[in-house]
PDB file of N, CA, C and O in Angstrom:
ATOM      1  N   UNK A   1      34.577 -24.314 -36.853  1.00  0.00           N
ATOM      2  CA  UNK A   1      36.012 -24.235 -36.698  1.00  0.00           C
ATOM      3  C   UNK A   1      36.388 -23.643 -35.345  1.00  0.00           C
ATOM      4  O   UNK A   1      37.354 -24.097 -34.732  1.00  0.00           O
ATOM      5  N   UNK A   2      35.631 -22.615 -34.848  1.00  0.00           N
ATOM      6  CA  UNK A   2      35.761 -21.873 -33.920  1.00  0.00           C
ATOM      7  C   UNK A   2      36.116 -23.057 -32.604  1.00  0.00           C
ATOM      8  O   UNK A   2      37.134 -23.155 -31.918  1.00  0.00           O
ATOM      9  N   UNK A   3      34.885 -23.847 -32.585  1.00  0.00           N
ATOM     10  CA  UNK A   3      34.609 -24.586 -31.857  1.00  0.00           C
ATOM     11  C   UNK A   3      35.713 -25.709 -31.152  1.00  0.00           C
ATOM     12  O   UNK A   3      35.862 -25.974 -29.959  1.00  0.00           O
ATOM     13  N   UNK A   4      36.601 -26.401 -32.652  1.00  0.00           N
ATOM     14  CA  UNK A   4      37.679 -26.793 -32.512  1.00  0.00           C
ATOM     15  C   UNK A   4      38.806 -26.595 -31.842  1.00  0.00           C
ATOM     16  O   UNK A   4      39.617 -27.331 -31.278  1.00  0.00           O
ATOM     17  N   UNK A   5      38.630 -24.784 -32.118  1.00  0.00           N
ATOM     18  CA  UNK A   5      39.757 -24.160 -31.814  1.00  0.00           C
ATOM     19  C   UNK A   5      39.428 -23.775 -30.283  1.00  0.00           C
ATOM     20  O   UNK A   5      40.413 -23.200 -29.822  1.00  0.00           O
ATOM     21  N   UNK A   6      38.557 -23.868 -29.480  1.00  0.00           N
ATOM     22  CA  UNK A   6      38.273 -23.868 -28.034  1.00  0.00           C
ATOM     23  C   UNK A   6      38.385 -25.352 -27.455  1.00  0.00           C
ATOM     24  O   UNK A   6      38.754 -25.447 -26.284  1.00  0.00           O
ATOM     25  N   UNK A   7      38.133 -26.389 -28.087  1.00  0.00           N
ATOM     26  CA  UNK A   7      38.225 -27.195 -27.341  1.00  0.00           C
ATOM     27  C   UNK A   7      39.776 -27.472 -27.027  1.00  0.00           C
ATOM     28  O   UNK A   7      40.199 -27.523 -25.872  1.00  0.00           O
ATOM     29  N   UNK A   8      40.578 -27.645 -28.155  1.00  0.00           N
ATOM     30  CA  UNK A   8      41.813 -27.646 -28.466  1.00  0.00           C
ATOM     31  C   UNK A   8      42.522 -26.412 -27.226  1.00  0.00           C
ATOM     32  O   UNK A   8      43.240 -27.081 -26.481  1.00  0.00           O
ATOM     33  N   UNK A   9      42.542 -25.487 -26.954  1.00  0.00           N
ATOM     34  CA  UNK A   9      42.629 -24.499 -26.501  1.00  0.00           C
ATOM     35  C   UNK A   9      42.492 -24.631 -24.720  1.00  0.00           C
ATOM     36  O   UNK A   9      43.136 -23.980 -23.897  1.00  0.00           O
ATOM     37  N   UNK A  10      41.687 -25.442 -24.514  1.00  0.00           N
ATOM     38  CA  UNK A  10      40.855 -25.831 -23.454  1.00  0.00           C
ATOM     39  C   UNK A  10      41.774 -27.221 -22.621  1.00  0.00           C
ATOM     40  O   UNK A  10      41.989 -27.295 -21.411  1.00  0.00           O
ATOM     41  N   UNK A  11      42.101 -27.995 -23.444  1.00  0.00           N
ATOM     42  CA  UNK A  11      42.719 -28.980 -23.511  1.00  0.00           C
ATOM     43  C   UNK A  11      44.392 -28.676 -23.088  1.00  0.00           C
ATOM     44  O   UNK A  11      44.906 -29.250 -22.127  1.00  0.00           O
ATOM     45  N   UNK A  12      45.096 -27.758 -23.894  1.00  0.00           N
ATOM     46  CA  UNK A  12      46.274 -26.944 -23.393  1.00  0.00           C
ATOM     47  C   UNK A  12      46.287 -26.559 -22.389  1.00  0.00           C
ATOM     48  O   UNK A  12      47.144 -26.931 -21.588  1.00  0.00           O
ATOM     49  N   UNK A  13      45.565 -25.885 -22.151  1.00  0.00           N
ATOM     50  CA  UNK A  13      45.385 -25.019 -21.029  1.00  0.00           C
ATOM     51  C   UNK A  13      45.176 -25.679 -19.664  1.00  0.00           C
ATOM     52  O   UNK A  13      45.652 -25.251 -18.612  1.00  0.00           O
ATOM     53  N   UNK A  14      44.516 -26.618 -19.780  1.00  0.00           N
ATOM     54  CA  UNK A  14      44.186 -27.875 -18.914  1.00  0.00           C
ATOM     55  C   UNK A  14      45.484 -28.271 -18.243  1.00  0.00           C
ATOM     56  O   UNK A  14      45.616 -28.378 -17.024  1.00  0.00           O
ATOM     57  N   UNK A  15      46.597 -28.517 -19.301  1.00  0.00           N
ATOM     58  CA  UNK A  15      47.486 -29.586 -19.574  1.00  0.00           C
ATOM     59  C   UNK A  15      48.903 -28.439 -18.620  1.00  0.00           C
ATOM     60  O   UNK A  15      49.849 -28.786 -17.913  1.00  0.00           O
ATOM     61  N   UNK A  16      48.404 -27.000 -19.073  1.00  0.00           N
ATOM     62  CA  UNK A  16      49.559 -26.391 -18.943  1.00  0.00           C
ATOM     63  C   UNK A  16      49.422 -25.972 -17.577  1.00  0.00           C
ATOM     64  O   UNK A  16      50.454 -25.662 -16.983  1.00  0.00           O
ATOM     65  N   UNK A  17      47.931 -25.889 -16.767  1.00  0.00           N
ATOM     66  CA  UNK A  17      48.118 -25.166 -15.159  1.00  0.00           C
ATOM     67  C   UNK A  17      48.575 -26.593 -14.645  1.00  0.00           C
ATOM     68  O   UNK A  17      48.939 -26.567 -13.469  1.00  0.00           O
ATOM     69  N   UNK A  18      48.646 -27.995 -15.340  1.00  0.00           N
ATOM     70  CA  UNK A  18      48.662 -29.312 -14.485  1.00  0.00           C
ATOM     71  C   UNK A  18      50.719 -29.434 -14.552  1.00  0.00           C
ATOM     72  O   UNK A  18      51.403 -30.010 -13.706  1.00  0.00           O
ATOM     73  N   UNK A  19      51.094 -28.914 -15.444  1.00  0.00           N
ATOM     74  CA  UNK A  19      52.227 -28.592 -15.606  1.00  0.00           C
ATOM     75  C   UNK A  19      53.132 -27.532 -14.585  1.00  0.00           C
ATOM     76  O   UNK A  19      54.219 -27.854 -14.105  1.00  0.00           O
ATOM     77  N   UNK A  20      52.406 -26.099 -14.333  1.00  0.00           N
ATOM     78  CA  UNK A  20      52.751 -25.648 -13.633  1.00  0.00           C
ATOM     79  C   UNK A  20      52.232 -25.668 -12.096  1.00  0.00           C
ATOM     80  O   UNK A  20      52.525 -24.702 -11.392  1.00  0.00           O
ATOM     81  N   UNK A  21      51.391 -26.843 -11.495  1.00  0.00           N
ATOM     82  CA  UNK A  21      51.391 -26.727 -10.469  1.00  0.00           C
ATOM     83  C   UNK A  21      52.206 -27.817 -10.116  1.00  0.00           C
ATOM     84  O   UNK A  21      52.790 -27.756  -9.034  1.00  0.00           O
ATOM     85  N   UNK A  22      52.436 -29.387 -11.260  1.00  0.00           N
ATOM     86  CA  UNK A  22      53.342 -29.940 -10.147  1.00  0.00           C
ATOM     87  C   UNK A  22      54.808 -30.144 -10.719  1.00  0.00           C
ATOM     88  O   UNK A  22      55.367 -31.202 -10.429  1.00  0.00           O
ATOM     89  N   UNK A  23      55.471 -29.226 -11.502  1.00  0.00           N
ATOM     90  CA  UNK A  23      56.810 -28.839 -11.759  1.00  0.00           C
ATOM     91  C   UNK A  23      57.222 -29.972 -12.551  1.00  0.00           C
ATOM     92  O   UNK A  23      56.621 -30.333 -13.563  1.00  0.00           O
ATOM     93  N   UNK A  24      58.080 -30.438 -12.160  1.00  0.00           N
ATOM     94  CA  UNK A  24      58.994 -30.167 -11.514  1.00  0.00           C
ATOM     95  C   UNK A  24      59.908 -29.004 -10.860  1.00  0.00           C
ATOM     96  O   UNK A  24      59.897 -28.461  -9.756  1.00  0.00           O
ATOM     97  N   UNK A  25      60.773 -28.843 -12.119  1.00  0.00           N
ATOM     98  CA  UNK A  25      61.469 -27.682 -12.284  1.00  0.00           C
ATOM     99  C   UNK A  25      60.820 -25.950 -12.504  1.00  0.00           C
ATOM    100  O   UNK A  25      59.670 -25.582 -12.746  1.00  0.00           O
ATOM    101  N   UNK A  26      61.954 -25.232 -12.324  1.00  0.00           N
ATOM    102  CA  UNK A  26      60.995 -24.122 -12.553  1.00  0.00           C
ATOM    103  C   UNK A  26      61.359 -23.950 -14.188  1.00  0.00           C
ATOM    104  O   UNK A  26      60.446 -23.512 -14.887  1.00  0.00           O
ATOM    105  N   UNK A  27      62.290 -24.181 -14.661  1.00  0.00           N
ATOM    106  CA  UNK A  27      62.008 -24.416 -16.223  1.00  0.00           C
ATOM    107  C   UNK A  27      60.531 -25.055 -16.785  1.00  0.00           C
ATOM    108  O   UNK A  27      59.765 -24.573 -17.619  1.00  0.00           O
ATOM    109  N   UNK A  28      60.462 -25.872 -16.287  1.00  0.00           N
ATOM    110  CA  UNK A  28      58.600 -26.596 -16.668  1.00  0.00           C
ATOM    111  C   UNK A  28      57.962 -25.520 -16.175  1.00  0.00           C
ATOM    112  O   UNK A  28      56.876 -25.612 -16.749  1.00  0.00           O
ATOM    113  N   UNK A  29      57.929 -24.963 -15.781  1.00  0.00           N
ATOM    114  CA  UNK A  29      56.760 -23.713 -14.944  1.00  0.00           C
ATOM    115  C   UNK A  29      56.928 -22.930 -15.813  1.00  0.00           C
ATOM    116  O   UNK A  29      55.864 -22.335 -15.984  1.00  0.00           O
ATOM    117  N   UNK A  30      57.989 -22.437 -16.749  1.00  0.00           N
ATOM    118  CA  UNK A  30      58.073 -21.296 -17.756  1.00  0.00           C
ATOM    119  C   UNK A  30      57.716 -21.745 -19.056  1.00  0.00           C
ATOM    120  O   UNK A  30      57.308 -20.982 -19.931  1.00  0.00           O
ATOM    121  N   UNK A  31      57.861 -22.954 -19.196  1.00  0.00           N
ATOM    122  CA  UNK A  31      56.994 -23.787 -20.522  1.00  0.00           C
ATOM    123  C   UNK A  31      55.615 -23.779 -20.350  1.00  0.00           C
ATOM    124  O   UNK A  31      54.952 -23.337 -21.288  1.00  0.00           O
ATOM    125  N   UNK A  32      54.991 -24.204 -19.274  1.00  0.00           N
ATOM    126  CA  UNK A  32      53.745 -24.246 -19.283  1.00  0.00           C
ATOM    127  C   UNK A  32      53.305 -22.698 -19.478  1.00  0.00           C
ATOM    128  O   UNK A  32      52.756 -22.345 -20.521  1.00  0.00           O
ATOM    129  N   UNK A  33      53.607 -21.680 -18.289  1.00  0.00           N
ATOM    130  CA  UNK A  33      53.087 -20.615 -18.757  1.00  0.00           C
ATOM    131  C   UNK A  33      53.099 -19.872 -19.413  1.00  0.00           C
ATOM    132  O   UNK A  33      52.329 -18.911 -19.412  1.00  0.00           O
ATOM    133  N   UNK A  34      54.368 -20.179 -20.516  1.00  0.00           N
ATOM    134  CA  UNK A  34      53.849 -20.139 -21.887  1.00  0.00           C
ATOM    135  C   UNK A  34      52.884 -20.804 -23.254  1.00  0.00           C
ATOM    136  O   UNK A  34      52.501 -20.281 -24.301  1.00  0.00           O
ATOM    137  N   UNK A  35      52.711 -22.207 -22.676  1.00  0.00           N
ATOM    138  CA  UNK A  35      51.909 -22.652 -23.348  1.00  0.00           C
ATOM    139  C   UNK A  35      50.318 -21.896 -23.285  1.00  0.00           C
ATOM    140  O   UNK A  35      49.502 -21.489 -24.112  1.00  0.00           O
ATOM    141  N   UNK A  36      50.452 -22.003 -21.354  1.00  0.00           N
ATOM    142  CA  UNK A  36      48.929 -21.340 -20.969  1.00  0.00           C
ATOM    143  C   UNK A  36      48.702 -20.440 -21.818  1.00  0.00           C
ATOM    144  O   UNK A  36      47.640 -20.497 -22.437  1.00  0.00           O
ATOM    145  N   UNK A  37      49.683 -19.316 -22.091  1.00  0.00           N
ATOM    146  CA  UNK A  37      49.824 -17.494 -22.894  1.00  0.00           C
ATOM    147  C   UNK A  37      49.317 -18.037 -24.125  1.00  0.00           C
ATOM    148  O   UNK A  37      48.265 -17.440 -24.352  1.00  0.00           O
ATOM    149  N   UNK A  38      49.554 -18.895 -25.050  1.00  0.00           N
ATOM    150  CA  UNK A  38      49.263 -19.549 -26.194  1.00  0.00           C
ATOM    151  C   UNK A  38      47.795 -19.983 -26.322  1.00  0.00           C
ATOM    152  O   UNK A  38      47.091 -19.779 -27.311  1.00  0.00           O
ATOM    153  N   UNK A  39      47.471 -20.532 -25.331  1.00  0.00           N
ATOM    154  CA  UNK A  39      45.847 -21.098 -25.103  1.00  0.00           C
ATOM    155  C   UNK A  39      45.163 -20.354 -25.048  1.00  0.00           C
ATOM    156  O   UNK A  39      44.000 -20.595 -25.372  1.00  0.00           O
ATOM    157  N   UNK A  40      45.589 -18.935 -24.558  1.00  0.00           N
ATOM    158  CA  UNK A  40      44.390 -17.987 -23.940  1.00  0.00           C
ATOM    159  C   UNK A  40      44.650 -17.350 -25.373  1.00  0.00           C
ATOM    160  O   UNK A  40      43.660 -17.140 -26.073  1.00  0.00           O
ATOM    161  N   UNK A  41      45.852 -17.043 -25.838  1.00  0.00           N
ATOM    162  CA  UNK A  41      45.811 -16.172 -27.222  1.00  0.00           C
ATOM    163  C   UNK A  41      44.949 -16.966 -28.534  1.00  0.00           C
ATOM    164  O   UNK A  41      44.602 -16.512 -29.625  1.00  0.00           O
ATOM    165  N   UNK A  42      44.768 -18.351 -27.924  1.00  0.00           N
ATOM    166  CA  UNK A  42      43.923 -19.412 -29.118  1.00  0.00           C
ATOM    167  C   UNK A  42      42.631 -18.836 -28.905  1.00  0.00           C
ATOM    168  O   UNK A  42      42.012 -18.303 -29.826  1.00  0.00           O
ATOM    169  N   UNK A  43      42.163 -18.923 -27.656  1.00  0.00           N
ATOM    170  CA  UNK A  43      40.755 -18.011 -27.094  1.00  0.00           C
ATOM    171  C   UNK A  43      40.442 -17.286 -27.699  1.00  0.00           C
ATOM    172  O   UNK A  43      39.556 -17.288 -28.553  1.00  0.00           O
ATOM    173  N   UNK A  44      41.215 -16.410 -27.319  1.00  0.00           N
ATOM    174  CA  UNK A  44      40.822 -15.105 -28.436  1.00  0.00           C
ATOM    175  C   UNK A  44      40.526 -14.817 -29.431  1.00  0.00           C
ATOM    176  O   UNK A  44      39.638 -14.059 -29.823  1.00  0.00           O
ATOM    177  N   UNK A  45      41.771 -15.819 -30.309  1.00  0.00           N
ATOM    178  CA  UNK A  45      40.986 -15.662 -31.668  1.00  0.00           C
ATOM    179  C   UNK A  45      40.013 -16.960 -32.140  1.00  0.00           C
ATOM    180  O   UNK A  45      39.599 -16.951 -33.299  1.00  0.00           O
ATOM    181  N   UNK A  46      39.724 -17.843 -31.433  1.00  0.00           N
ATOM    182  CA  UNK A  46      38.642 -18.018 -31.591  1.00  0.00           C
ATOM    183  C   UNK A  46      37.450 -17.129 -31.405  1.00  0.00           C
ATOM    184  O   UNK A  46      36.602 -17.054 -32.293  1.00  0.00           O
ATOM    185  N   UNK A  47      37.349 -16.450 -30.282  1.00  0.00           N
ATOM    186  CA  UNK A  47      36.401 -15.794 -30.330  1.00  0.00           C
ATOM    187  C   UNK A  47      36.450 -14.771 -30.888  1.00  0.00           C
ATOM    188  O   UNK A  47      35.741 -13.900 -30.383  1.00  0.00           O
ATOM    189  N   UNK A  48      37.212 -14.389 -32.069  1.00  0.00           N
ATOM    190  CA  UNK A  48      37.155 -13.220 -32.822  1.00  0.00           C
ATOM    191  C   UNK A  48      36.755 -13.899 -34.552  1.00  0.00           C
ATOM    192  O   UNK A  48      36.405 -13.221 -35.518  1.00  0.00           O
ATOM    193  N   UNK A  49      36.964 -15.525 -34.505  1.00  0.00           N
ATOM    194  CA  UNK A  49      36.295 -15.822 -35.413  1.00  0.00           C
ATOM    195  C   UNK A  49      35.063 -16.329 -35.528  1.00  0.00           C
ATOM    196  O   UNK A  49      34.325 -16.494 -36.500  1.00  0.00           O
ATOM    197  N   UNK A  50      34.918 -16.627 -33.998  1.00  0.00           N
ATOM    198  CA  UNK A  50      32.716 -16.526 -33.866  1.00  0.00           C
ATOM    199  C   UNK A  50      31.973 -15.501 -34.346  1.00  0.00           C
ATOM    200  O   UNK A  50      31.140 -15.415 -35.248  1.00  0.00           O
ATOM    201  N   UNK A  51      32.704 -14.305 -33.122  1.00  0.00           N
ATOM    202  CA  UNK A  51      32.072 -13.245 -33.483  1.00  0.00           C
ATOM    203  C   UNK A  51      32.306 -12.124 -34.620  1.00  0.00           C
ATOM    204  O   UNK A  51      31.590 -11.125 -34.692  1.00  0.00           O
ATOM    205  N   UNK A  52      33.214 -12.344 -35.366  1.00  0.00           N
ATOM    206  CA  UNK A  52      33.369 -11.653 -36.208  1.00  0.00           C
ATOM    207  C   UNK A  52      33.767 -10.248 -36.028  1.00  0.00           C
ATOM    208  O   UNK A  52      33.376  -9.365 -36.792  1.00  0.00           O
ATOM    209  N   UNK A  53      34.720  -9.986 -34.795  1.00  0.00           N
ATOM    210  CA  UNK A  53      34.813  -8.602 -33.772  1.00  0.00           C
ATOM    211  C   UNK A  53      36.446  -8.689 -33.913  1.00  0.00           C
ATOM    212  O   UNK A  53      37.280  -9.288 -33.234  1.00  0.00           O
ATOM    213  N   UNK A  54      36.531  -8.077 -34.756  1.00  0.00           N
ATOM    214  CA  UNK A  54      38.502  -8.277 -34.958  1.00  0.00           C
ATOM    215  C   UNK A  54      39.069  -8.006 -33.501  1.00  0.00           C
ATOM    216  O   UNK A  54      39.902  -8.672 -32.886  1.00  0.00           O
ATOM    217  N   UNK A  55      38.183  -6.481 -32.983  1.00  0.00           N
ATOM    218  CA  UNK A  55      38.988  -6.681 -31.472  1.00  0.00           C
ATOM    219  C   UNK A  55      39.226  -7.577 -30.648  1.00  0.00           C
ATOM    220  O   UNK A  55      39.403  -7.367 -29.448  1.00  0.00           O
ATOM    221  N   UNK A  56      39.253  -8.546 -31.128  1.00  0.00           N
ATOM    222  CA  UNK A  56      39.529  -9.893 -30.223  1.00  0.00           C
ATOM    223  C   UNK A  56      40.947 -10.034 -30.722  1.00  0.00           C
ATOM    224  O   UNK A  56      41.740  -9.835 -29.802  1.00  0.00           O
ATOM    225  N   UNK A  57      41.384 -10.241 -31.583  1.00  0.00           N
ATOM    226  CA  UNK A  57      42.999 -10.184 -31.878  1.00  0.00           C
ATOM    227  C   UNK A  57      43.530  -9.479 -31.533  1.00  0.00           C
ATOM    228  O   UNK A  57      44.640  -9.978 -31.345  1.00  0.00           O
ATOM    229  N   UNK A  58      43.556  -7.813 -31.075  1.00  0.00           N
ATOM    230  CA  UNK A  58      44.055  -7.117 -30.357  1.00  0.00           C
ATOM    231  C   UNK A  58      44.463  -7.720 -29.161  1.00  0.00           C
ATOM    232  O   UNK A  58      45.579  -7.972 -28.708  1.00  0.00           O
ATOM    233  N   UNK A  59      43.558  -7.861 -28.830  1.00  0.00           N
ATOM    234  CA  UNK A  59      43.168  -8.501 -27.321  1.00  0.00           C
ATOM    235  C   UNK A  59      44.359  -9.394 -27.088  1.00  0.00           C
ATOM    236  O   UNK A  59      45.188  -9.162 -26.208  1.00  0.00           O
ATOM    237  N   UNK A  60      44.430 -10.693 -28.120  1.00  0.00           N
ATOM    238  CA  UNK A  60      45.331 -11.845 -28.257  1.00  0.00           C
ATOM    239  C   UNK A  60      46.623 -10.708 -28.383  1.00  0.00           C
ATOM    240  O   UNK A  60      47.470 -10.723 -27.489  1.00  0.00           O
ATOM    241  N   UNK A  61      46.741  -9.787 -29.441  1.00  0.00           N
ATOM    242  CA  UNK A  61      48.450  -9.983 -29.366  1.00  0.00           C
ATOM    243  C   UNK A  61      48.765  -9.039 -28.149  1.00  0.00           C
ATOM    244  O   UNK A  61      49.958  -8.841 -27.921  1.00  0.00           O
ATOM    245  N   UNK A  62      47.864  -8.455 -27.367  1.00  0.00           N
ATOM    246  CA  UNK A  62      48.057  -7.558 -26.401  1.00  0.00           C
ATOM    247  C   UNK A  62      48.832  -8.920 -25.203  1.00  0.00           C
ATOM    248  O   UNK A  62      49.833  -8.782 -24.499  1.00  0.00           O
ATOM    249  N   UNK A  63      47.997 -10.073 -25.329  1.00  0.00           N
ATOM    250  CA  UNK A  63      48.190 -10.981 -24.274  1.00  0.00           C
ATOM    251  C   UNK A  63      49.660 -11.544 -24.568  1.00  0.00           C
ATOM    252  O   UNK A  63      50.501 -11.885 -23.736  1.00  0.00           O
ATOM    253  N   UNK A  64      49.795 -11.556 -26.599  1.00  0.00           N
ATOM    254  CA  UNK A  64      51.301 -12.295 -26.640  1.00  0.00           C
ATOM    255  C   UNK A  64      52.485 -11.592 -25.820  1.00  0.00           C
ATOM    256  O   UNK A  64      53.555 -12.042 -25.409  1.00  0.00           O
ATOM    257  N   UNK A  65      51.888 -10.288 -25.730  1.00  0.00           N
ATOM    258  CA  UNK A  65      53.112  -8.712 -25.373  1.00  0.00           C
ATOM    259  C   UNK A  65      53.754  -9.621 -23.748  1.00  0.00           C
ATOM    260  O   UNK A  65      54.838 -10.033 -23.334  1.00  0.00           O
ATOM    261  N   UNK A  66      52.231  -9.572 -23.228  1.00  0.00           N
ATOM    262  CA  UNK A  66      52.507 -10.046 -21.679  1.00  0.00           C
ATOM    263  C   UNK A  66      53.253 -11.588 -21.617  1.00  0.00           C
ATOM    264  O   UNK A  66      54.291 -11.796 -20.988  1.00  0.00           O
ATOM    265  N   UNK A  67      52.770 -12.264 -22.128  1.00  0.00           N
ATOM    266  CA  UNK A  67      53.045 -13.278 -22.335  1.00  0.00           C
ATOM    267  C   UNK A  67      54.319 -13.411 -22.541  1.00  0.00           C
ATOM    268  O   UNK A  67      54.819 -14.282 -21.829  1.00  0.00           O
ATOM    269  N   UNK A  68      55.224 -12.743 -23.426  1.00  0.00           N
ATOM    270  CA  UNK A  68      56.461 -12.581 -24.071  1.00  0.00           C
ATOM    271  C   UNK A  68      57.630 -12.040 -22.498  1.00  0.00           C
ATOM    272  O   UNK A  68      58.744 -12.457 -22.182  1.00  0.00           O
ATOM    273  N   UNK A  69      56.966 -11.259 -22.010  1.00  0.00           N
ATOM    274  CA  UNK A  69      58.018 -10.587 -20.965  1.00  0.00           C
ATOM    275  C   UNK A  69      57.739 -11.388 -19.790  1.00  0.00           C
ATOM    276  O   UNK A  69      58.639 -11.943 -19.160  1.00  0.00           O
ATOM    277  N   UNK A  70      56.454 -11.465 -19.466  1.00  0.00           N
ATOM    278  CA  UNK A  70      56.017 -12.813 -18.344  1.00  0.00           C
ATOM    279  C   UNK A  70      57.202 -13.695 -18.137  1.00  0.00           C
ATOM    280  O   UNK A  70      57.787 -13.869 -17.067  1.00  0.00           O
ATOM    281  N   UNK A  71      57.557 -14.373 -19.596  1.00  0.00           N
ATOM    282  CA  UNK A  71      58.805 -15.290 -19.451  1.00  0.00           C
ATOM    283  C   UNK A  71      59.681 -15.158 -19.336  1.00  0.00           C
ATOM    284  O   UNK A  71      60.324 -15.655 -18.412  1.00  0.00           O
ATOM    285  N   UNK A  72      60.134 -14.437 -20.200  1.00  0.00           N
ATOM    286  CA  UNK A  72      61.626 -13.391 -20.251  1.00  0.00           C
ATOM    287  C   UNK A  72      62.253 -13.139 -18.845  1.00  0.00           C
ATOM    288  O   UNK A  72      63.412 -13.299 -18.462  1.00  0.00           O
ATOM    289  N   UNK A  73      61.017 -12.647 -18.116  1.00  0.00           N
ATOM    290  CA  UNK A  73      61.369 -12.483 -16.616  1.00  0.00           C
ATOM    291  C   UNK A  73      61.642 -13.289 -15.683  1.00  0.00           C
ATOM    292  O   UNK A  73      62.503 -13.152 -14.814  1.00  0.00           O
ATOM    293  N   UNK A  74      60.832 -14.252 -15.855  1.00  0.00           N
ATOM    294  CA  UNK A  74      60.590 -15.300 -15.228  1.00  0.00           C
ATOM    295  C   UNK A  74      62.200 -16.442 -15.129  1.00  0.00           C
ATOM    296  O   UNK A  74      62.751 -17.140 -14.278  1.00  0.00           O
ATOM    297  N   UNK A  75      62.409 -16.067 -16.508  1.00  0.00           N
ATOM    298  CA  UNK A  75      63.623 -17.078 -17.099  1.00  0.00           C
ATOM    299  C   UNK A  75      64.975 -16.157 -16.393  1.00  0.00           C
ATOM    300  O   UNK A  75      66.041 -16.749 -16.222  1.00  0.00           O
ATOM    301  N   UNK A  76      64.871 -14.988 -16.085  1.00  0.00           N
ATOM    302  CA  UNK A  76      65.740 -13.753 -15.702  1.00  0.00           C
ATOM    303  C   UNK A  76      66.028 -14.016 -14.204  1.00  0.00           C
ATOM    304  O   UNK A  76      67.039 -13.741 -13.558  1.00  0.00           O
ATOM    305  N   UNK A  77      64.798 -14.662 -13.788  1.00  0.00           N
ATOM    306  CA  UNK A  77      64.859 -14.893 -12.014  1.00  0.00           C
ATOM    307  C   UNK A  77      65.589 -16.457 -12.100  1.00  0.00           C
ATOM    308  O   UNK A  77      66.469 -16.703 -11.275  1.00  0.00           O
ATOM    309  N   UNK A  78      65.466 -16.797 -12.427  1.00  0.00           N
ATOM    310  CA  UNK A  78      66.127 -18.807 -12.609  1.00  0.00           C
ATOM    311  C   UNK A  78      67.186 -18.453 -12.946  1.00  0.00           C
ATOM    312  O   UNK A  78      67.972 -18.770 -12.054  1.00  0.00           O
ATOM    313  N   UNK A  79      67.934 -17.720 -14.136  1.00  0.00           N
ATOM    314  CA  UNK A  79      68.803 -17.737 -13.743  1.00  0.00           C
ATOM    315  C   UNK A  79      69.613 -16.796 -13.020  1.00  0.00           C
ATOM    316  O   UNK A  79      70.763 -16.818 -13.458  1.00  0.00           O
ATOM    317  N   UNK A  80      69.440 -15.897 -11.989  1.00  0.00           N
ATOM    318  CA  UNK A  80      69.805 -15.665 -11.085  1.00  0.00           C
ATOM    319  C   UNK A  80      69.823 -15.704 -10.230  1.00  0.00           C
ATOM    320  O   UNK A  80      70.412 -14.992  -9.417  1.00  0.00           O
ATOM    321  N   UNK A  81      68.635 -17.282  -9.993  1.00  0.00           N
ATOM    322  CA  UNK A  81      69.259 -17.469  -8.923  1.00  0.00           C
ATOM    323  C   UNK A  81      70.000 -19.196  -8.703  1.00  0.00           C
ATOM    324  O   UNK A  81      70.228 -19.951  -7.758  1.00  0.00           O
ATOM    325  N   UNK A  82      70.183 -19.206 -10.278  1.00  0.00           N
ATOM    326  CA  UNK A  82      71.388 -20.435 -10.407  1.00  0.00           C
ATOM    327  C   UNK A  82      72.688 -19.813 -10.449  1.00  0.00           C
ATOM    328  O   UNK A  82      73.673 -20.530 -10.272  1.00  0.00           O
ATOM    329  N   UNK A  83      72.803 -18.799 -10.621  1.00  0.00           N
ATOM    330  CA  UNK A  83      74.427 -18.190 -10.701  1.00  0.00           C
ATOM    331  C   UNK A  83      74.881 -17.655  -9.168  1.00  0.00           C
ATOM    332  O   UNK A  83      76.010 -17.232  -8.915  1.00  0.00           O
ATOM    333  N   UNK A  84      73.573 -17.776  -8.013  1.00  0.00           N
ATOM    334  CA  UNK A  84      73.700 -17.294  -6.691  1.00  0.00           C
ATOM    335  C   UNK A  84      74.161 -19.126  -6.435  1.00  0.00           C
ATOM    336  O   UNK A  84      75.335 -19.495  -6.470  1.00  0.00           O
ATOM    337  N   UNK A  85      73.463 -19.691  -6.289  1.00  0.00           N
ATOM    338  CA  UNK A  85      73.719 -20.990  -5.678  1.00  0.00           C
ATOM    339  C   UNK A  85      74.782 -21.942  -6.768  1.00  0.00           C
ATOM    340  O   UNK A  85      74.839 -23.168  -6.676  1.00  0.00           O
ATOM    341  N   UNK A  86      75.376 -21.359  -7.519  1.00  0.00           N
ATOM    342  CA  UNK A  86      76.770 -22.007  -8.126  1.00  0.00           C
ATOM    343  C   UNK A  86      77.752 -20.868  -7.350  1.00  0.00           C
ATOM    344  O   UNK A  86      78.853 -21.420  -7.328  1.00  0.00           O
ATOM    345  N   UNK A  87      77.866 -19.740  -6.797  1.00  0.00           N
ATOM    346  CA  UNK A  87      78.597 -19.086  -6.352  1.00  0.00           C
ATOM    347  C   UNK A  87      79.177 -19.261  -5.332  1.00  0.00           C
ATOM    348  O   UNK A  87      79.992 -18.429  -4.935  1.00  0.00           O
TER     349      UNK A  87
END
């Protein structure tokens, strides 16, 4: 299962730096690197169901934390600086 869950994982992740390097928009750049945040948190717990090392889910929701404000912020800069260039 583990296995699945890396390839799958692998495949996103693939999909999501090919997303954020050729945009368009910077909205697509905040989708992907959230998808990426998702892929790497799949990682994790895959590898916490190989190894049988729960600290690997830590790990993952430590990454959702970043992951969560990563965007937040990200989405915080777009739009300010769409409310500069509508001004």
């Amino acid at each position: 299962m583990a296995l699945v869950i890396v390839a799958a994982a692998f495949i996103a992740l693939a999909l999501a730096v090919a997303r954020l390097w050729r945009g368009p928009t910077q909205a697509d750049r905040v989708v992907a690197l959230d998808v990426a945040f998702a892929a790497v948190i799949a990682l994790a717990a895959a590898a916490a169901l190989a190894s049988g090392q729960p600290l690997f889910l830590d790990v993952g929701i430590g990454l959702a934390m970043v992951g969560f404000v990563g965007t937040i912020a990200w989405a915080r800069i777009i739009d300010r600086l769409a409310r500069r260039e509508d001004a």
